[in-house]
C-alpha positions as CSV (number, residue, x, y, z in Angstrom):
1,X,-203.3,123.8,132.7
2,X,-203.5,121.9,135.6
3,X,-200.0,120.4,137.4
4,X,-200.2,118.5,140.5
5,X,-198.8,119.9,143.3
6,X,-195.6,118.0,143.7
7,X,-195.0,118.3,140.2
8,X,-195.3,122.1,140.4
9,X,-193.1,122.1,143.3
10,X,-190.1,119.6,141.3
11,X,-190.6,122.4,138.3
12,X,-190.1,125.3,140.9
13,X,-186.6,123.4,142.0
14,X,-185.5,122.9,138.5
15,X,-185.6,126.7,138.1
16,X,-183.6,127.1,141.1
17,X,-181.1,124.8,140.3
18,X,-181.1,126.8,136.6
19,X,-180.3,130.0,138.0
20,X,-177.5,128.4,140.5
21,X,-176.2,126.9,137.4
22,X,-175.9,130.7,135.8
23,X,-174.2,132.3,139.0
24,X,-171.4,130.8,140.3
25,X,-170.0,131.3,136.4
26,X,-170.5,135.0,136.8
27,X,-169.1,135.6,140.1
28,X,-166.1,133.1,139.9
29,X,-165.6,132.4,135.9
30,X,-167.0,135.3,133.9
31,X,-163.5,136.5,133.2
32,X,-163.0,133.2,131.0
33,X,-166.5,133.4,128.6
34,X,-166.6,134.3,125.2
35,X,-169.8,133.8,122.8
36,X,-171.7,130.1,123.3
37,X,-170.8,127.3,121.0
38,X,-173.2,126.1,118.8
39,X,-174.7,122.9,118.4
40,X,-172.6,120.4,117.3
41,X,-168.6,122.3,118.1
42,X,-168.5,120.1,121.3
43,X,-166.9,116.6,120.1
44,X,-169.5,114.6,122.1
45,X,-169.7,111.1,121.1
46,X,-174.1,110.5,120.6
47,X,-173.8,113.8,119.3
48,X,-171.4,113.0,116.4
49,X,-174.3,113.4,114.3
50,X,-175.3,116.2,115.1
51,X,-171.7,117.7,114.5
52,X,-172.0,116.6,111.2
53,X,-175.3,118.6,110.4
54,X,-173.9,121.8,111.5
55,X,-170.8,121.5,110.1
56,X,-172.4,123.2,107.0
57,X,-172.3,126.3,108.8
58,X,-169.1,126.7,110.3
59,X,-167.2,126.5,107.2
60,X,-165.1,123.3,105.3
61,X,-164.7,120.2,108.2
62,X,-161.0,119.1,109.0
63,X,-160.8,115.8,107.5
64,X,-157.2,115.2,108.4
65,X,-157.7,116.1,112.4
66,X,-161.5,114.1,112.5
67,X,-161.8,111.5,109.7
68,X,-160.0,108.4,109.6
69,X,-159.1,108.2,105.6
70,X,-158.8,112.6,105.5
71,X,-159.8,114.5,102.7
72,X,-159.1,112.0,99.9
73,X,-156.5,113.6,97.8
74,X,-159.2,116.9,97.7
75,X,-162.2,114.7,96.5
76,X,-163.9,115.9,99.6
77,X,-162.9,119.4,99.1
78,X,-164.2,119.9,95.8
79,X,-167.0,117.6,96.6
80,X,-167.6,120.4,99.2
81,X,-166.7,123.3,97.2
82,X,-169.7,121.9,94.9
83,X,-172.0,121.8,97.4
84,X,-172.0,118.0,98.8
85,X,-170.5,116.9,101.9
86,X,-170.4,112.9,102.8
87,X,-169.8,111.2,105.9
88,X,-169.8,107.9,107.7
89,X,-169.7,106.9,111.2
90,X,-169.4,103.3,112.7
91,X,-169.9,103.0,116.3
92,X,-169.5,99.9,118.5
93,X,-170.9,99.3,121.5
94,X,-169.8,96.7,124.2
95,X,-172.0,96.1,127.4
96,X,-171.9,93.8,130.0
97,X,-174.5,93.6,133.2
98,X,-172.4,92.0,136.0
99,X,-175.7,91.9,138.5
100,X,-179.2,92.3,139.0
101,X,-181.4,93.2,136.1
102,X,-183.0,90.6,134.0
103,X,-179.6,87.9,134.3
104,X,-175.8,88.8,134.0
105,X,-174.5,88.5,130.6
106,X,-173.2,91.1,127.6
107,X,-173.9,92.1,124.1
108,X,-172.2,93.6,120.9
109,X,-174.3,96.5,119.2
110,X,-173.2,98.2,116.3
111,X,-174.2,101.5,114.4
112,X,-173.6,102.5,110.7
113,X,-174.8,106.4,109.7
114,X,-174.0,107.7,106.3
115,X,-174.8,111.4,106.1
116,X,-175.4,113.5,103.3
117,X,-176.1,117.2,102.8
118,X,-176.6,119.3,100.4
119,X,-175.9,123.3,99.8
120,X,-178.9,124.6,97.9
121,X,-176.9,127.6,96.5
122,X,-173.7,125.9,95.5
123,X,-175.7,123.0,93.6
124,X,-178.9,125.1,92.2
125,X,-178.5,128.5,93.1
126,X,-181.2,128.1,95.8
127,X,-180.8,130.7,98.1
128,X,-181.2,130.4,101.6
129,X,-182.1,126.4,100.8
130,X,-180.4,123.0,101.6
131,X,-181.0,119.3,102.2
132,X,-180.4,116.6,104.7
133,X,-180.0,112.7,104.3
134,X,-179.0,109.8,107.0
135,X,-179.4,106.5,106.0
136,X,-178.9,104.1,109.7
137,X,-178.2,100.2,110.0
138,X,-178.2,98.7,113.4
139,X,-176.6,95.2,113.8
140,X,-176.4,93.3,117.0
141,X,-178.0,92.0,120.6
142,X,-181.0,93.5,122.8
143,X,-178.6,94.1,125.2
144,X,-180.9,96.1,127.6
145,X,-184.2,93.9,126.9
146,X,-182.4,90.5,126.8
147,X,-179.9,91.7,130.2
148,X,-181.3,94.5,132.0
149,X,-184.8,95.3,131.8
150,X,-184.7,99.2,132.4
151,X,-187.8,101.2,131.4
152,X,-185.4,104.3,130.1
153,X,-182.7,101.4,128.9
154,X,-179.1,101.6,128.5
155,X,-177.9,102.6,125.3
156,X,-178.8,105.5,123.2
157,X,-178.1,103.0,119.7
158,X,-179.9,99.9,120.7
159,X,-183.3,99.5,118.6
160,X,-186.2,97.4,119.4
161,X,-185.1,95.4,116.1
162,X,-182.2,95.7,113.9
163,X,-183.6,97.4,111.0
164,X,-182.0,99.4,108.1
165,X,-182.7,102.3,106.0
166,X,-183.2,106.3,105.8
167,X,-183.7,108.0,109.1
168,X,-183.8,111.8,108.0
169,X,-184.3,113.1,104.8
170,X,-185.2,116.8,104.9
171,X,-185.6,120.2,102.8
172,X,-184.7,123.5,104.6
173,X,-185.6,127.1,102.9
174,X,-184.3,129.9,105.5
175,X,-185.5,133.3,105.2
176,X,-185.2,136.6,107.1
177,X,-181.7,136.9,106.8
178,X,-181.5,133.8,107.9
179,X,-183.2,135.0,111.2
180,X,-186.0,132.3,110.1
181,X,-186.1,128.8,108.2
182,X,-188.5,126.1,107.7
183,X,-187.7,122.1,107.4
184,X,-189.8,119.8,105.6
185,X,-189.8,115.9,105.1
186,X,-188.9,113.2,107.3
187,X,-187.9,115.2,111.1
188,X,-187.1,113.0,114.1
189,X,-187.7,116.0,117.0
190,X,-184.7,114.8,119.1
191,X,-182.4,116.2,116.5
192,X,-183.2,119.5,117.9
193,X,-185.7,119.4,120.5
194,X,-185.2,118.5,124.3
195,X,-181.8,118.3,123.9
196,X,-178.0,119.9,125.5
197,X,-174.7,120.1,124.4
198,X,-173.4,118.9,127.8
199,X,-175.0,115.8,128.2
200,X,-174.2,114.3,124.4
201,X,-171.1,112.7,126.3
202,X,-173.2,110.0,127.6
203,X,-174.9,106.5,126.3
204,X,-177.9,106.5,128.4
205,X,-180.8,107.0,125.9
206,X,-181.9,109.7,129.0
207,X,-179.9,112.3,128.3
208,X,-180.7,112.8,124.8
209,X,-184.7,112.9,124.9
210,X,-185.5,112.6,128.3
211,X,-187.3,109.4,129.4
212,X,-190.8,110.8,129.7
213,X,-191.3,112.7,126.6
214,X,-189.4,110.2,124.3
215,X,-191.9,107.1,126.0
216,X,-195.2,105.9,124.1
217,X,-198.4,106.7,125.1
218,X,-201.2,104.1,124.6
219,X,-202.1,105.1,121.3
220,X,-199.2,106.7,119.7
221,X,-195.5,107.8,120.2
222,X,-192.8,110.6,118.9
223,X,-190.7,110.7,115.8
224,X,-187.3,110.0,117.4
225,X,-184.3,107.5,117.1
226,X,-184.6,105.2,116.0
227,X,-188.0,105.3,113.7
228,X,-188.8,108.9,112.6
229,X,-192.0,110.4,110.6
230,X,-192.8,113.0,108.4
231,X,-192.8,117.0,110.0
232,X,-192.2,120.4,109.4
233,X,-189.9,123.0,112.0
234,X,-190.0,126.6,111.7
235,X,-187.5,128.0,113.8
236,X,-186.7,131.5,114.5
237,X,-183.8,133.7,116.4
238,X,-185.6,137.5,116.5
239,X,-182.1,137.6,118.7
240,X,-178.9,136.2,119.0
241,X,-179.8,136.0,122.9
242,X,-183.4,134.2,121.7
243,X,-184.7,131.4,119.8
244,X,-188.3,130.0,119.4
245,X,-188.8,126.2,117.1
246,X,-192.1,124.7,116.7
247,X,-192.8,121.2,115.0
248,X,-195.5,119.0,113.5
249,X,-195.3,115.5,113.3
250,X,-196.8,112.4,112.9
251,X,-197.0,110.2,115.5
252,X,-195.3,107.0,115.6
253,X,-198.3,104.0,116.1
254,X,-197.2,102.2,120.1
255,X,-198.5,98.8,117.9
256,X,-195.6,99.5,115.5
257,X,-192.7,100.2,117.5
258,X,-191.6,97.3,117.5
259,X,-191.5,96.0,113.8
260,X,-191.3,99.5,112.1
261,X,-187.5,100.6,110.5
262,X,-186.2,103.8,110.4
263,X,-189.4,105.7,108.9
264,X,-193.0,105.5,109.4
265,X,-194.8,106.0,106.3
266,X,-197.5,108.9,106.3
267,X,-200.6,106.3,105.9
268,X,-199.2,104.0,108.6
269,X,-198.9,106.7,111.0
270,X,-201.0,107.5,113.7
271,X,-202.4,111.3,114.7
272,X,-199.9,114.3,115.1
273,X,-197.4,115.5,117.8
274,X,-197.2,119.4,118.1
275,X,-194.0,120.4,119.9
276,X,-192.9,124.1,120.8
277,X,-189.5,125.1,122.3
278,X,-188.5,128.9,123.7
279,X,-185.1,129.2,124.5
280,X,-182.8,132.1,126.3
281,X,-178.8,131.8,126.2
282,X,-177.8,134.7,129.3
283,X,-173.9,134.6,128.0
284,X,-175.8,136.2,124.5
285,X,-177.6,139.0,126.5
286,X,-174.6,140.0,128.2
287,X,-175.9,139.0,131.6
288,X,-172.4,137.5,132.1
289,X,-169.5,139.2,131.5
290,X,-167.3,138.0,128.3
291,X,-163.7,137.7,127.9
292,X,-162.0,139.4,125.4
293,X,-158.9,137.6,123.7
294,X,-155.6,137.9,125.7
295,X,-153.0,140.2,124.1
296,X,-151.4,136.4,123.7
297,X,-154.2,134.6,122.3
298,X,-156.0,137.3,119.8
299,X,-157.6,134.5,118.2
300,X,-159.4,132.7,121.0
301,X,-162.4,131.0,119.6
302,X,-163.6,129.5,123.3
303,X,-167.6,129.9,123.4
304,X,-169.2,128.6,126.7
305,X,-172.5,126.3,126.7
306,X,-175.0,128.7,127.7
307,X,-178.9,127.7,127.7
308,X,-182.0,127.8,129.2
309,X,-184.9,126.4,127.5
310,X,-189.1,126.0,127.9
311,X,-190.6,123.5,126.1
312,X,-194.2,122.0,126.0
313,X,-196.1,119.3,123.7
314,X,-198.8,117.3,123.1
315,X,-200.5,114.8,120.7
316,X,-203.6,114.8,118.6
317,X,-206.5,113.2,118.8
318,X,-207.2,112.4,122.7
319,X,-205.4,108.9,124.1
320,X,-207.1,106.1,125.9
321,X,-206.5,106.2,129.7
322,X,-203.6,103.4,130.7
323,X,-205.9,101.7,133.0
324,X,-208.7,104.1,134.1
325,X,-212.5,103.5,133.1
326,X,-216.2,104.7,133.5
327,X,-219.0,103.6,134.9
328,X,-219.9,101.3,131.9
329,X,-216.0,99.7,131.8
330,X,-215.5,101.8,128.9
331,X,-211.9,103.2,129.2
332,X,-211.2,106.8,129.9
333,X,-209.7,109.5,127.4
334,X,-207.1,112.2,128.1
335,X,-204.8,114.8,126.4
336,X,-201.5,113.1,126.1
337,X,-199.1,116.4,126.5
338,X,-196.0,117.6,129.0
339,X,-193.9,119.9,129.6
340,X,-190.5,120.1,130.3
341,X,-187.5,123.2,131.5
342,X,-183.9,122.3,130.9
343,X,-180.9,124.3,131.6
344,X,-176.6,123.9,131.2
345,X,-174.1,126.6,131.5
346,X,-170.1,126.5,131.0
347,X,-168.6,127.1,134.8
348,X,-165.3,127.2,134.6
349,X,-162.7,127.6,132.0
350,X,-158.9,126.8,132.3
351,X,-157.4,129.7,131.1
352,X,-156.5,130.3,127.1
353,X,-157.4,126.8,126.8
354,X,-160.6,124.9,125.1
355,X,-161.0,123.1,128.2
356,X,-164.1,123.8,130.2
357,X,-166.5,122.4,133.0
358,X,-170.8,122.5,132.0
359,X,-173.3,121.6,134.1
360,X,-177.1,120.7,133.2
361,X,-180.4,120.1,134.5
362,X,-183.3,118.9,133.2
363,X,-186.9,118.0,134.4
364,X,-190.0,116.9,132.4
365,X,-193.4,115.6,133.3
366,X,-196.0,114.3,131.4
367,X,-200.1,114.0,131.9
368,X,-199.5,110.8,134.2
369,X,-202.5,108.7,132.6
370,X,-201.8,108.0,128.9
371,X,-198.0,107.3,129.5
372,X,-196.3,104.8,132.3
373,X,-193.4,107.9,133.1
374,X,-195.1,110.4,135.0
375,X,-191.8,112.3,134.7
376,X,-188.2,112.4,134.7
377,X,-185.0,115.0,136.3
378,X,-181.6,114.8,135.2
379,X,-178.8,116.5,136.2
380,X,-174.9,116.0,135.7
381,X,-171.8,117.6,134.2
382,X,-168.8,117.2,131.3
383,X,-165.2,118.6,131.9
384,X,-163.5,118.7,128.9
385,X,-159.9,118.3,128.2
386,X,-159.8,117.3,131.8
387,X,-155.8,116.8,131.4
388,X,-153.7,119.4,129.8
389,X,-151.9,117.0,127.0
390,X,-156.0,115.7,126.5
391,X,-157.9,118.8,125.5
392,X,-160.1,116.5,123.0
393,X,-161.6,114.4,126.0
394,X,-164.2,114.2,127.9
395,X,-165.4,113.0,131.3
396,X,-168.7,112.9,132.8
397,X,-170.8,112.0,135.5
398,X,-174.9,112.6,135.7
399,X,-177.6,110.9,136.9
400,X,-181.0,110.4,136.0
401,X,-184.5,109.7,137.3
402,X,-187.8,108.4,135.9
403,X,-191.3,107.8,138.2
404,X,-194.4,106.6,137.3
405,X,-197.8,107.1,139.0
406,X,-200.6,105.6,139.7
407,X,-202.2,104.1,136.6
408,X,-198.3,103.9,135.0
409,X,-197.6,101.6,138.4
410,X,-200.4,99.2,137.7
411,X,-200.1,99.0,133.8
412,X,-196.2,98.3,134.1
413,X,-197.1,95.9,136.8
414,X,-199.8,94.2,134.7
415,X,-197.0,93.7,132.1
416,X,-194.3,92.7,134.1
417,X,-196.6,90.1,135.5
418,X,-195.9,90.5,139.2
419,X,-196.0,93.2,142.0
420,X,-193.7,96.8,141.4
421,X,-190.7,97.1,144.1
422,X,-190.4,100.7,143.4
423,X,-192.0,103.5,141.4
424,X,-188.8,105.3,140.3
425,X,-185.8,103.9,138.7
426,X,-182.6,105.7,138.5
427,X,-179.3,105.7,136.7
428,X,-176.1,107.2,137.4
429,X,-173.4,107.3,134.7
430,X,-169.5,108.1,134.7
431,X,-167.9,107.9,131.6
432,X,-164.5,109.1,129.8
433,X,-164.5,109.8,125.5
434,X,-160.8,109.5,124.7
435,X,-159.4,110.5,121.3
436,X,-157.1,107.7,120.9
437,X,-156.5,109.4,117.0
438,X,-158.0,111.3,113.6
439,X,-161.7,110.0,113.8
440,X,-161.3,107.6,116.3
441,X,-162.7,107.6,119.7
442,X,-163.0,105.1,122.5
443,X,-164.9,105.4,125.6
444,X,-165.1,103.6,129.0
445,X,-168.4,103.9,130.9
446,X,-170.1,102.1,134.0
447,X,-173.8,102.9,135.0
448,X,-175.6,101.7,138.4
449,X,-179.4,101.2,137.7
450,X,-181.2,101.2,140.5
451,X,-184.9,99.4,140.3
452,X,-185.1,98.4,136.9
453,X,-187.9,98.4,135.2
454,X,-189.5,99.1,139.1
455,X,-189.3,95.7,139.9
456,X,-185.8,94.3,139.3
457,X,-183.0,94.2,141.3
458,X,-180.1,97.0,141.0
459,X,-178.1,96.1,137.9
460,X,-174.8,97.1,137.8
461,X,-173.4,97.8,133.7
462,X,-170.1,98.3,132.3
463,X,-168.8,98.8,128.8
464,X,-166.8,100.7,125.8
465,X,-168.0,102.7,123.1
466,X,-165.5,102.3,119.8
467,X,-166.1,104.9,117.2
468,X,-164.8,105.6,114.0
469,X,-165.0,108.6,111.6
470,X,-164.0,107.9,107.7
């Protein structure tokens, strides 16, 4: 594998800035860490989803402290008890750009998710087995594509059209003592892959699935939000420290994006995506020091962020070069694959208290020739409960950067009709999640996007999230 020098050179800093991220917690906070949390036990808004799908195994959810209408008079309970567990999530997003980008104006986007899973053993006796189903409706304005014009865009729920219907529907067998399991069915890869705790705080679509892996190559793209295909995951943890997933998917058509819904079907799809993640959590290996519970607080559940991860991928068959040809004007072919190395630790814990300070990092590159993003870094941080009476908030600041090279310069500019200004665009986002009460959130945000879409001027965005748990 062959990575251009600067590229090689960005990856070498990103594992510098991983390892800084790992020692200031053991030489000024290691007294404060217990085990990591899992995915999902950090109250992140864009990851309210994910919360849901692993509340399966961390025991019965707490209707009456996160759901707006509780537990039903027990219906939920014994729905539970049975092996079911519903939930729905409306979220409302308000945006207005107040300069640059395409023109000043705002939009209203709004979000419906009903989730359903189901507990192979409680329903069937199916050991080791379960099931997954999220049907999505998106309502609302373009807000980035009629406002802004960013290439990584603005909101992590704004579709390319409003479309409703099922967005995951999977079967899970896990094996091994549960050291192993296998999904199968319809697997969007950002549910798992490319992803941290720490950054699910924010809108920007970036801090999910970074900007260059989530982007389309010429021929095909990945299953992600918001239209997903049909895959399989094995994952396995040899070690509580370790974990390795792999996935196989089919590829989302770049013709399609635009007018598919939630799904792709397996006929309309277009070649596979194989995606591989190996990831390393030090807190688990005991390369920092945990705390023990206080004499005071013998049940202290606190469990840091703690992850370093390697991932790579690529698509099958070969793409069509963006803009590149031979000698005869036919265009060129190329692998479309990248790699990327991402990395978030817990700093610093008040003391006895579920109130904590992460940082992350993140950097991804792709081949450069089938795809306009070349690559992408990120890097930022989330302090929650940063008041003592508000341990259920959350603030945070990051900021994000995509480039694109040659042959991404000149196809972006042949689209955009007119000469490139730039050929990186960054974003910088501060936002604060307040629980304002049971299952409902609200949270301010402002982003600065400078060289949108690497032509426009800097756009300057502000808005609220509104989001409601029943």
């Amino acid at each position: 594998m062959f990575i251009h020098g600067n590229r090689l050179q960005t990856l070498a800093t990103a594992l510098l800035l991983s390892s800084l991220l790992v020692r200031p917690l053991a030489t000024h906070a290691a007294d404060d860490l217990a085990e990591p949390k899992t995915v999902g036990e950090r109250e992140e808004t864009s990851e309210a989803v994910a919360t849901a799908e692993a509340s399966a195994n961390d025991g019965a959810p707490n209707w009456e402290e996160n759901t707006l209408t509780g537990n039903w008079n027990g219906a939920r309970q014994k729905m539970y008890d049975s092996g079911v567990q519903a939930d729905l999530l409306y979220t409302a997003n308000f945006l207005h750009n107040s300069s640059g980008g395409l023109k000043t104006g705002g939009a209203y986007m709004g979000h419906i998710d009903l989730i359903m899973q189901f507990d192979g053993q409680k329903l069937l006796g199916w050991e080791g087995g379960s099931a997954y189903l999220q049907w999505i409706s998106n309502s609302g304005g373009r807000f980035n594509r009629n406002y802004v014009g960013s290439l990584m865009g603005v909101d992590n729920f704004e579709a390319p059209v409003n479309r409703s219907g099922v967005f995951k529907a999977w079967l899970q067998q896990s094996f091994l003592d549960d050291q192993a399991s296998l999904r199968v069915g319809l697997y969007p890869i950002d549910s798992e892959f490319y992803v941290t705790d720490s950054s699910g705080v924010f809108l920007h679509p970036s801090f999910g699935m970074a900007a260059e892996a989530a982007s389309f190559g010429s021929l095909a793209g990945p299953s992600i939000y918001v239209t997903s295909s049909y895959g399989a995951r094995l994952r396995i943890d040899p070690d509580p420290a370790w974990y390795a997933m792999f996935a196989v998917t089919r590829g989302v058509p770049s013709d399609r994006i635009n007018t598919a819904g939630p799904n792709v079907s397996w006929q309309n799809s277009s070649g596979s995506m194989l995606i591989g993640e190996l990831g390393f959590s030090p807190v688990k290996a005991g390369l920092l020091q945990d705390r023990p519970a206080s004499a005071d607080n013998k049940s202290d559940d606190f469990a840091p962020i703690s992850k370093v991860a390697l991932g790579l991928w690529r698509f099958t068959p070969q793409f069509q070069q963006l803009v590149a040809v031979d000698t005869a004007g036919e265009p060129l072919s190329a692998t479309h694959w990248g790699s990327y190395l991402l990395a978030e630790q817990t700093v610093y814990r008040v003391p006895d208290a579920n109130r904590d300070v992460a940082l992350f990092c993140r950097y991804g590159f792709t081949d450069g020739t089938t795809s306009t993003l070349a690559y992408s870094v990120s890097a930022g941080l989330s302090y929650r409960g940063p008041f003592a009476s508000r341990e259920k908030d959350t603030f945070g600041i990051a900021a994000t950067r995509a480039h694109a090279d040659p042959q991404g310069r000149s196809q972006l500019s042949n689209d955009a009709g007119t000469p490139l200004s730039s050929s990186n665009e960054t974003v910088l986002e501060m936002t604060y999640r307040a629980q304002i009460a049971s299952g409902l959130v609200l949270q301010p945000l402002v982003q600065r996007i400078f060289n949108p879409g690497l032509y426009l001027s800097n756009a300057t965005v502000a808005g609220v999230r509104v989001q409601m748990a029943f």
